[in-house]
C-alpha positions, 0 to 999 in steps of 0.5 A, spaced: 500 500 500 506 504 501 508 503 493 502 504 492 501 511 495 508 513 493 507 512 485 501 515 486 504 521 489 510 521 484 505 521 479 502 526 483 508 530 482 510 530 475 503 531 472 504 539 477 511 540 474 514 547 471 518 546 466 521 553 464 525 556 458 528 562 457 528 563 449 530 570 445 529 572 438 536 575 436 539 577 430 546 574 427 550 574 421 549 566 418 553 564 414 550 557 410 557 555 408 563 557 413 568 553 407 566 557 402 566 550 398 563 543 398 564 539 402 561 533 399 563 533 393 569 539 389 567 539 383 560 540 383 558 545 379 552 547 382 556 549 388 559 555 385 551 558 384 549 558 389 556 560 394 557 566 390 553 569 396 552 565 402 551 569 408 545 573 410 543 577 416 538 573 420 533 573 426 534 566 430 531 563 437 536 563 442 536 560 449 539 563 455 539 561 463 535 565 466 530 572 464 536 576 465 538 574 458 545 574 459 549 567 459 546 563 453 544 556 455 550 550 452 548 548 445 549 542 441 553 544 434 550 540 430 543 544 431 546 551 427 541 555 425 535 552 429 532 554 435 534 549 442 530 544 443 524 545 447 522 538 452 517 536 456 513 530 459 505 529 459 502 533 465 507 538 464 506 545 464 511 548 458 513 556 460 516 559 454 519 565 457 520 569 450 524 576 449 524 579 442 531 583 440 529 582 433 526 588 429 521 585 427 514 583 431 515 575 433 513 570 437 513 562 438 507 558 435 508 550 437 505 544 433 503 538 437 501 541 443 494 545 445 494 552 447 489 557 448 488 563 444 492 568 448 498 563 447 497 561 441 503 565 438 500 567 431 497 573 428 491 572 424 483 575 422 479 572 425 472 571 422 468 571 429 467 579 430 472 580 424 478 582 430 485 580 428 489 575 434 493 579 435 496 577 442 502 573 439 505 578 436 511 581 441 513 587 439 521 588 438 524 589 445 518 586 449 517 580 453 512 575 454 512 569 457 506 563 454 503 557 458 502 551 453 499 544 458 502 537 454 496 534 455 495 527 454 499 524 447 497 521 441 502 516 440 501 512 433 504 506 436 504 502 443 512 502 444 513 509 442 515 514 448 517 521 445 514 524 439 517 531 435 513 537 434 516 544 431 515 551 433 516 558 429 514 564 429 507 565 427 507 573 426 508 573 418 510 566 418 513 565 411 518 571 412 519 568 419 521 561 417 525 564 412 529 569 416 532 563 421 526 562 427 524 555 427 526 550 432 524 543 436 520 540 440 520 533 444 514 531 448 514 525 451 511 519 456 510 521 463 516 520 467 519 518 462 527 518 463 533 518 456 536 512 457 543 512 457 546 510 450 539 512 446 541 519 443 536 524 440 539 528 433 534 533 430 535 535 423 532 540 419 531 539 412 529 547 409 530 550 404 530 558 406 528 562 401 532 569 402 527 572 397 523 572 402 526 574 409 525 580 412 532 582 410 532 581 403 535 586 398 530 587 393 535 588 389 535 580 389 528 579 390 526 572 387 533 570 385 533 562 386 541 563 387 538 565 394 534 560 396 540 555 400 536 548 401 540 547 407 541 541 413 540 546 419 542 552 415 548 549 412 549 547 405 554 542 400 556 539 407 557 544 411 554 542 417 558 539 423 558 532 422 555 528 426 558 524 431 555 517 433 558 510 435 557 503 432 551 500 436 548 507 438 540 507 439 539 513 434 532 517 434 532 522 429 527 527 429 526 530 421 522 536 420 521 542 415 516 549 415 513 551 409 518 549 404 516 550 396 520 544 395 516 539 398 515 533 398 521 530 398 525 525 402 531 524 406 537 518 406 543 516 410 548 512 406 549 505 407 543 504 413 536 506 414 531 507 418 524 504 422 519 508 422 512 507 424 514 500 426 517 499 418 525 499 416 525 504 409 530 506 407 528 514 407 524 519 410 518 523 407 519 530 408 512 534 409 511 541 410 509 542 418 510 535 420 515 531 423 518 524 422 521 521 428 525 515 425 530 509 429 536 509 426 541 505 429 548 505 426 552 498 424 557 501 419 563 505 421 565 510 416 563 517 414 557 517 411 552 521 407 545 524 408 542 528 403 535 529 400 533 525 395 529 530 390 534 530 385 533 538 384 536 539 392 541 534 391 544 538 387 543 544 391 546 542 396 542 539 401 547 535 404 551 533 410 556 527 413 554 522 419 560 519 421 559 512 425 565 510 428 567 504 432 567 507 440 568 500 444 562 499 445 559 491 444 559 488 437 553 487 434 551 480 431 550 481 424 550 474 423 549 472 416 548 464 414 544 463 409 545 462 402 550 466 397 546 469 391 550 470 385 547 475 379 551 476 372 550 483 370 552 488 365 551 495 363 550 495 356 546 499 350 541 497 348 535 499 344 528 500 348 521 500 344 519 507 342 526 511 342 529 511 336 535 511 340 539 507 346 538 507 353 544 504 358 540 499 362 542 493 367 542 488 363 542 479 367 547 475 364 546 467 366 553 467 368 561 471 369 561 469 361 556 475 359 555 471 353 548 469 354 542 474 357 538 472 361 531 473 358 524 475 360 519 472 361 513 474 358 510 478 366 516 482 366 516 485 359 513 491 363 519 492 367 521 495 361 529 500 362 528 497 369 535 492 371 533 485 373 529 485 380 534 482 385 531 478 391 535 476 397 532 474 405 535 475 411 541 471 413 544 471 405 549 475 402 548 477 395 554 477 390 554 481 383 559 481 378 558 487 373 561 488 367 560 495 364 560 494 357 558 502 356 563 508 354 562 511 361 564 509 368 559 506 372 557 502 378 552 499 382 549 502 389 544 500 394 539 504 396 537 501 402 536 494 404 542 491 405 549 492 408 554 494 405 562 496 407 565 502 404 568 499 398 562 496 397 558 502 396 558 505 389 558 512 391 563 517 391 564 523 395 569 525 400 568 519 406 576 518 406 575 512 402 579 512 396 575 507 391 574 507 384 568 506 379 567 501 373 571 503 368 569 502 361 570 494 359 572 493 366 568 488 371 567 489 379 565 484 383 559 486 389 558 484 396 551 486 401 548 482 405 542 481 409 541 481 416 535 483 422 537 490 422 536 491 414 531 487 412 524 487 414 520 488 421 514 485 423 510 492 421 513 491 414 510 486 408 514 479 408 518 482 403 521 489 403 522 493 397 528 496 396 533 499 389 539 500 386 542 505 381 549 507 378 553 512 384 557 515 379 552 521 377 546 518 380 541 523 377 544 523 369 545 515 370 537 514 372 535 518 368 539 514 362 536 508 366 540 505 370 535 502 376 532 497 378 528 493 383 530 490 389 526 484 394 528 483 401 524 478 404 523 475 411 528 468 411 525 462 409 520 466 404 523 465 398 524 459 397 517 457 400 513 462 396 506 462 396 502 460 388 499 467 386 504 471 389 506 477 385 510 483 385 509 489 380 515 495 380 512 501 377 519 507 377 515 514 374 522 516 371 521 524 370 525 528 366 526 536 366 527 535 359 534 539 359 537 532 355 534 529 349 536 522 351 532 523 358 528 518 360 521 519 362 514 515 363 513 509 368 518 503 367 522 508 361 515 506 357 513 513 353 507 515 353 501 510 351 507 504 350 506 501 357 504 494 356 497 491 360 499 487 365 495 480 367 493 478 373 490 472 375 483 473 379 484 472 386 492 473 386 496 476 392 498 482 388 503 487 390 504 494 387 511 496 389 511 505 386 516 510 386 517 518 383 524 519 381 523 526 379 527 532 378 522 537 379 518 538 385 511 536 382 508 531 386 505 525 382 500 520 385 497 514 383 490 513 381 486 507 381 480 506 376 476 501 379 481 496 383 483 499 391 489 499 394 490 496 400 495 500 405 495 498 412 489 495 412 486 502 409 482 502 402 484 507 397 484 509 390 489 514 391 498 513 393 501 518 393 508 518 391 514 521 394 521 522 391 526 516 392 521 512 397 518 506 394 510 505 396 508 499 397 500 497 397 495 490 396 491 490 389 483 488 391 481 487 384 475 482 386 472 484 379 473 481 372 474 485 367 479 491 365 481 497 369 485 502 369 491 506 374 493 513 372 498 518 374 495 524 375 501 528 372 500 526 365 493 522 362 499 519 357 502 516 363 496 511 363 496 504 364 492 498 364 491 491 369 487 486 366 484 482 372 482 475 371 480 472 363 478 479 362 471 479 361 467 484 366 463 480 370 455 483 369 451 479 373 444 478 373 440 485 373 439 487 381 433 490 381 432 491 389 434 498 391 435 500 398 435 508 396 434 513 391 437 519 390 434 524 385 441 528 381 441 533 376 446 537 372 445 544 372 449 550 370 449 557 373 454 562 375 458 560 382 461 565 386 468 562 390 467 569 394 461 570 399 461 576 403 464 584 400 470 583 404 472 576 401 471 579 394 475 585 396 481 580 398 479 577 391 482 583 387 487 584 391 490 578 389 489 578 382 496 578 379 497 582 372 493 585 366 488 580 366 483 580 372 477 574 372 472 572 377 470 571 383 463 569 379 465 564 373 460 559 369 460 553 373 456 546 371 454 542 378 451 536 381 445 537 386 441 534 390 433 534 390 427 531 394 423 527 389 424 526 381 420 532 379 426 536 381 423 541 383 426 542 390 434 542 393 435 538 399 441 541 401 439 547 405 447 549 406 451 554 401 449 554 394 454 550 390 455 545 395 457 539 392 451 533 395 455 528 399 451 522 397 452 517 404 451 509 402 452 502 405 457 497 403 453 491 400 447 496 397 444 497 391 443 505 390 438 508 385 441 514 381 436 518 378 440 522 374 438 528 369 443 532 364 441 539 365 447 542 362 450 543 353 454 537 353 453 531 354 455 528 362 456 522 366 456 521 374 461 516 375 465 513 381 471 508 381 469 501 383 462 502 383 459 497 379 453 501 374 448 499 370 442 503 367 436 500 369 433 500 362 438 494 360 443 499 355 450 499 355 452 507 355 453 511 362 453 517 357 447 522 359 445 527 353 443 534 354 436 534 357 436 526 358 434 523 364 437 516 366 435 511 371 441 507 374 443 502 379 448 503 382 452 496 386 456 498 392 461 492 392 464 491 400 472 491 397 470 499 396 468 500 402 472 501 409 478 496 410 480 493 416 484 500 418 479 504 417 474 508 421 466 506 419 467 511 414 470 512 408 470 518 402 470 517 395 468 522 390 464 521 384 464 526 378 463 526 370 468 522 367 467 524 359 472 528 360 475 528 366 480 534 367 475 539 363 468 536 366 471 536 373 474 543 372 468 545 370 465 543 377 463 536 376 465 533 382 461 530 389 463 525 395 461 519 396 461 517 402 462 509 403 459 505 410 459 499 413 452 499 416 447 503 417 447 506 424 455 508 421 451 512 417 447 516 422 453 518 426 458 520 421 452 525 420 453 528 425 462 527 426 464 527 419 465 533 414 467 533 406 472 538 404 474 539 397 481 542 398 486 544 392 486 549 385 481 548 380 484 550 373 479 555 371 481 555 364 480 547 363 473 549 365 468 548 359 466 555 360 473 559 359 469 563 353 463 565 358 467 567 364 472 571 360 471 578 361 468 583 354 474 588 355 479 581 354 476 578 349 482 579 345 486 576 351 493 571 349 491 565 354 499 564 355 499 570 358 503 567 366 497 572 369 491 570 366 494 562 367 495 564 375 489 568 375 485 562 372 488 556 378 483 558 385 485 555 391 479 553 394 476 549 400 470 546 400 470 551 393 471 557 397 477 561 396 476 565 402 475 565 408 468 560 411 462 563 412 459 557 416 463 555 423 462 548 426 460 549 433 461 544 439 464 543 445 472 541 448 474 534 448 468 534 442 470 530 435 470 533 429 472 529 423 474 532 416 473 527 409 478 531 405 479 531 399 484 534 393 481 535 387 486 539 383 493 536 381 498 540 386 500 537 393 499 540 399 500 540 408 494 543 411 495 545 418 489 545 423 490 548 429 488 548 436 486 541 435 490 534 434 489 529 431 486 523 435 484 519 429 487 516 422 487 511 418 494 514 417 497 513 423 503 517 423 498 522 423 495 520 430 498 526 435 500 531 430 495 537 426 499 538 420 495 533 414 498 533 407 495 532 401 498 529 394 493 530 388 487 526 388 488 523 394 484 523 400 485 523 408 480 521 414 481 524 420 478 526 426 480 532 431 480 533 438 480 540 441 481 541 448 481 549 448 476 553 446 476 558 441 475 559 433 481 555 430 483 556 422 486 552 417 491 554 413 496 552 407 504 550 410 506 551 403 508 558 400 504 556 395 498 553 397 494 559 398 490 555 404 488 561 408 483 564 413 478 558 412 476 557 420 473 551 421 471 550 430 468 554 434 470 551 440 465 553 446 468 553 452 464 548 456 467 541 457 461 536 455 463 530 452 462 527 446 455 524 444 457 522 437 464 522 436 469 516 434 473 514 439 
């Protein structure tokens, strides 16, 4: 009983505990490259750009002792420009003691934590009263000191103790960031201690756009040679190399705020990590999130750590992690398994549809490299792809490669397995002095596979992975040199199960700067990639990647069969820059269907599923709703109120002004087939979210009001039209009664909540016809009492830029006075992409209203082709089909892709949400009313 009591009383204590920091914003000289050369690499080009000019004036947090502000707390170097780091434990009470010495208004505005309105740390227009917040904003030479409770947190997994946030200065948050206030936070279990060996490293992988500081020249304004794409401030290696120790437990903590290059990924040479349970070889890096990845070092030597975009690769986003043998216990890496043999040479070869030859791995069945190996008739899809290598844990992979090009190439790993130094194939400056294969040479390569590289229990049996020449990574992918990797659980390979297939889809993007550039899924060009066969009830696997050299997000879109992530069905996966997504096929149908990339419709492809006839079925006549849907056109205003329209103009950019009020075709809702009254009572030009149940037939009456002809059409729906006929098309003034099969494989999987959003929409031509306006949600449940509570928990939000001039009415919605108007002019084009939510460029009319610890649950959804990071705030994220979304308040969004989660707010107020990204445009949309009563829930998910 005394133990008891004690724990309590600890418990007690903690929960009461003060944790105070003394932080002041102060104003430096940095310099991101104290070399004045490139550290990783001397004759990168590319570094001479953009170290002509490598020091800036910048405004950065700094901790001190205590409130006199005068000794300067210790910090570790590796940090740079970054603030220092802000630590807690659940029931804490985080008092920030916050002196602005700057010139400029500042403050601290935290992710993952609650606060109240009074410390929020930002400055905004609120709608309720139409008052600014301004409380956050310290004056220069002002103190004021924020009250932030850690509160309980939400942890995506049961065996992770501490979590990451981030904080910024929230006044003018773009010129903020840019000009150096950015720092982390790590908030932990209650009582947690660090225990010894375990280290934490935070790394901030920013680009800091010096056009946009607060002390630009704006004689450089908008130069790209001042934007330093920096490892916490440093460039091209310039960063303190990171010390760690063979066998050390490494947790690294990643994070970025509102980088115009996102997404992209970060690498450690030679090694990988576990995140969310799972061992990648990379981390994605997202506006406004972070990533809180194991890493634990198992090879000496120095290693590189880089982005793995291509644009910010060369830009000098890099810096070195040197592992060194410290004395501490071996680590039994023990491989006893079999020694794998692959024969490959780098030849020229020609591909379908170029007139000329790529570079590509090629397999040969023995160190003669007289005879290829031939592929069969599965893998002709692989196209410039190398053969697919596959080892298990405990074997060790032996490659002889023969380079039969004109150029020096190797053969490198991008994670996976483990290799020495000599191994690597890759070249910077590490101190180790190897050398490439030259032309006509061969060289013999040795990797194993061990319980520290191979897949965890959180991963699919087998992992995927690739491999690259290192010698110039970028031009050498880009000729074609890549290809798959496979590393599975032991024994599996032998042993694999019949139907078992994986499909590796590389979307090889090329800027277009070199005529032989590869470009297209696999290397195909466009319309060339061949059908791919499945046999109905195979155990299908999509392995996708983006190896991009833009910062264009691309994601994959599935027409009629789902993905399966994590136990999640969906129909969109977005792709990150050199980190494969894998995801389970469902097809469940016969028939032939499509996955389409959402950056380009050439880049298209077909599965065929099962013997390729679609399996109609007997006519279902049984309806168990009806829902009454026309297509109308009228004028749509993506303002509401005078002053939203004021801001409106004032964003307009050049000559040629448009809008608010554009021609749009829509989908509505009415109550009976006469179509004579709406039955959405919201504001006008909602879309009608459409509520179903897996297993049911639906009746859609549908009615084509409009000029063109048009569909209703959702991916995965089986639709038939009632009077027997064949054309789903409706022509103007028809009407049409379909039935639509709501099959259970669309529906919520294992990992989802009871709900999940789709989105039906006019696929005659989609791009125009969903430009023009015809897009809704459709929301899929298990039962029908789900249907009643995501009534009252879940909102659809359409978010994203709809392309006005890819509407069917750009005619019409130009202007008399521009009728001449030259369409390629970059303002009309700009003027013409609207950023919307819920198809509302400004700021919402309608709050939705409840109570602290109250769910609120948002379906959304991104219509247009651009990638966003959208920050909730106030609130966090207590529920996702994302885990690793759980406990943050920062969602991101690649095209068409769809995100379910669910907030809790445990202070009141009103809270927006805005855009992370420059360029979203997201801003100003507030969404809670928080009340100040504290009620719980009637109807939330748990």
């Amino acid at each position: 009983m005394f133990q008891l009591l004690l724990l309590s009383a600890i418990v007690a204590h903690t929960a009461c505990r003060n944790v105070e920091y003394f932080i002041q914003a102060e104003e430096i000289d940095w310099d991101y490259a104290p070399s004045g050369q490139d550290i990783i690499n001397e004759n990168q080009t590319n570094a001479r750009f953009y170290l002509e000019r490598k020091a800036y004036r910048k405004v950065v947090y700094r901790e001190y002792t205590n409130s006199l502000f005068e000794d300067k707390a210790p910090r570790k170097e590796h940090l740079g420009i970054l603030g220092p780091t802000i630590q807690a434990n659940e029931g804490d009470v985080l008092i920030v003691h916050f002196r602005n010495s700057g010139s400029h208004p500042h403050s601290i505005h935290p992710t993952r934590l609650s606060y109240t309105k009074e410390y929020e740390g930002s400055m905004y227009w609120q709608i309720s009263g139409f008052q600014p917040n301004t409380d956050g904003a310290v004056p220069p030479g002002q103190t004021f000191t924020y009250h932030w409770n850690v509160s309980a947190l939400g942890l995506p997994l049961p065996d992770v103790t501490c979590v990451s946030g981030l904080y910024y200065s929230d006044t003018d948050r773009v010129r903020d960031v840019n000009s150096g206030l950015v720092g982390f936070l790590i908030v932990c279990k209650q009582d947690h201690v660090v225990e010894p060996g375990k280290k934490n490293i935070n790394m901030l992988l920013q680009s800091f756009d010096e056009n946009l500081s607060w002390y630009s020249d704006s004689s450089d304004a908008q130069q790209e040679q001042n934007i330093m794409h920096s490892v916490n401030g440093f460039v091209f290696g310039n960063a303190p190399s990171l010390q760690v120790c063979i066998g050390d437990d490494v947790t690294m903590h990643f994070g970025s705020v509102g980088d115009a290059s996102e997404p992209h990924t970060a690498r450690i040479h030679g090694h990988s990590f576990v995140y969310m349970g799972k061992r990648q070889p990379s981390v994605p890096i997202i506006s406004g999130l972070t990533v809180d990845a194991k890493f634990q070092a198992v090879e000496s030597g120095n290693w590189l750590m880089t982005s793995q975009n291509p644009k910010l690769m060369k830009a000098g986003m890099q810096a070195m992690v040197t592992i060194a043998d410290c004395g501490n216990p071996p680590i039994d890496l023990a491989v006893n398994g079999v020694i794998r043999k692959y024969y490959i040479a780098i030849d020229s070869v020609m591909f379908p549809g170029r007139s000329d030859a790529v570079v590509s791995f090629v397999p040969y069945v023995d160190s003669r490299f007289t005879t290829k190996v031939m592929r069969t008739r599965d893998n002709d899809y692989l196209g410039v792809l190398g053969p697919l290598l596959q080892a298990e844990i405990g074997d060790t992979i032996k490659i002889v490669v023969k380079n039969n090009d004109t150029r020096s190439h190797s053969l490198q790993p991008h994670g996976g397995v483990r290799v020495h130094k000599y191994n690597e194939g890759a070249f910077y400056n590490d101190t180790i002095d190897t050398a490439p294969i030259h032309p006509g040479h061969l060289k013999t390569y040795y990797w194993t596979v061990s319980e520290l590289t191979g897949p965890t229990a959180y991963n699919l049996p087998c992992m995927p992975s690739f491999y690259t020449s290192g010698v110039d990574v970028i031009s050498e992918v880009h000729a074609g040199l890549i290809g798959p990797m496979l590393i599975c659980q032991s024994g599996l390979l032998e042993n694999m199960i019949p139907g078992m297939r994986d499909i590796f889809l590389f979307y090889i993007r090329s800027n277009g700067v070199e005529n032989n550039e590869i470009h297209g899924l696999n290397g195909f060009p466009p319309n060339a990639f061949p059908r791919i066969e499945i046999s109905l009830g195979d155990n299908a696997v999509l392995h996708a990647m983006d190896i991009g050299t833009d910062d264009t997000a691309s994601s994959l879109f599935a027409d009629g069969i789902p993905f399966s992530l994590g136990g999640s069905s969906i129909f969109t996966l977005g792709l990150h820059h050199g980190l494969i997504q894998s995801t389970k096929l469902l097809g469940s149908l016969e028939g032939q269907w499509k996955i389409e990339n959402t950056a380009g419709k050439e880049l298209s492809f077909d599965f065929r599923i099962g013997s390729g006839l679609e399996a109609r079925g007997p006519l279902m006549t049984n309806v168990n709703e009806t829902f009454y849907i026309a297509i109308v056109t009228e004028y749509f205003d993506y303002t509401d109120r005078m002053y939203d329209e004021l801001d409106w103009r004032s964003q307009q950019n050049g000559v040629y002004k448009t809008g608010p009020e554009f021609m749009k075709t829509m989908f509505k809702c009415y109550k009976r087939s006469d179509f004579f009254w709406s039955c959405i009572k919201k504001a006008k030009g909602q879309r009608p979210p459409l509520r179903v149940v897996v297993g049911t037939n639906i009746k859609i009456v549908f009615r084509n009001n409009g000029n063109r002809n048009y569909s209703m059409y959702s991916p995965g729906v089986m639709i038939r039209r009632l009077d027997g006929g064949t054309r789903l098309t409706v022509s103007p003034g028809e009407k049409v009664d379909f039935i639509w099969t709501i099959p259970e494989s669309i529906g919520p999987g294992s990992g989802d909540q009871d709900c999940v959003m789709r989105r039906y929409y006019s696929n005659v031509d989609p791009e125009r016809d969903v430009a023009s306006g015809l897009i809704g949600p459709l929301i899929i449940c298990r039962d029908h009492a789900a249907v009643i509570i995501d009534e009252a928990v879940n909102m659809p939000l359409l978010v994203g830029v709809v392309n006005e001039a890819r509407s069917w009415y750009i005619d019409d919605n130009i202007p008399a006075e521009y009728a001449s108007i030259n369409r390629s002019d970059p303002s009309f084009i700009k003027n013409n992409r609207i950023t919307v939510v819920d198809y509302r460029a400004a700021m919402q009319e309608q709050l939705r209203e409840g109570y602290i610890n109250q769910d609120f649950g948002y379906y959304l959804h991104n219509i247009g082709d651009a990638f966003h990071s959208i920050h909730f705030r106030g609130c966090i994220i207590s529920a996702s089909s994302d885990v690793d979304l759980i406990g943050q308040n920062v969602v991101p969004l690649f095209p068409a892709e769809t995100k379910h989660v669910i907030f809790t707010c445990r202070e009141p107020g009103s809270w927006k949400f805005e855009g992370m990204r420059y360029q979203d445009k997201i801003q100003n949309h507030e969404l809670f009313g928080v009340n100040g009563l504290n009620q719980e829930p009637t109807g939330g998910i748990s």
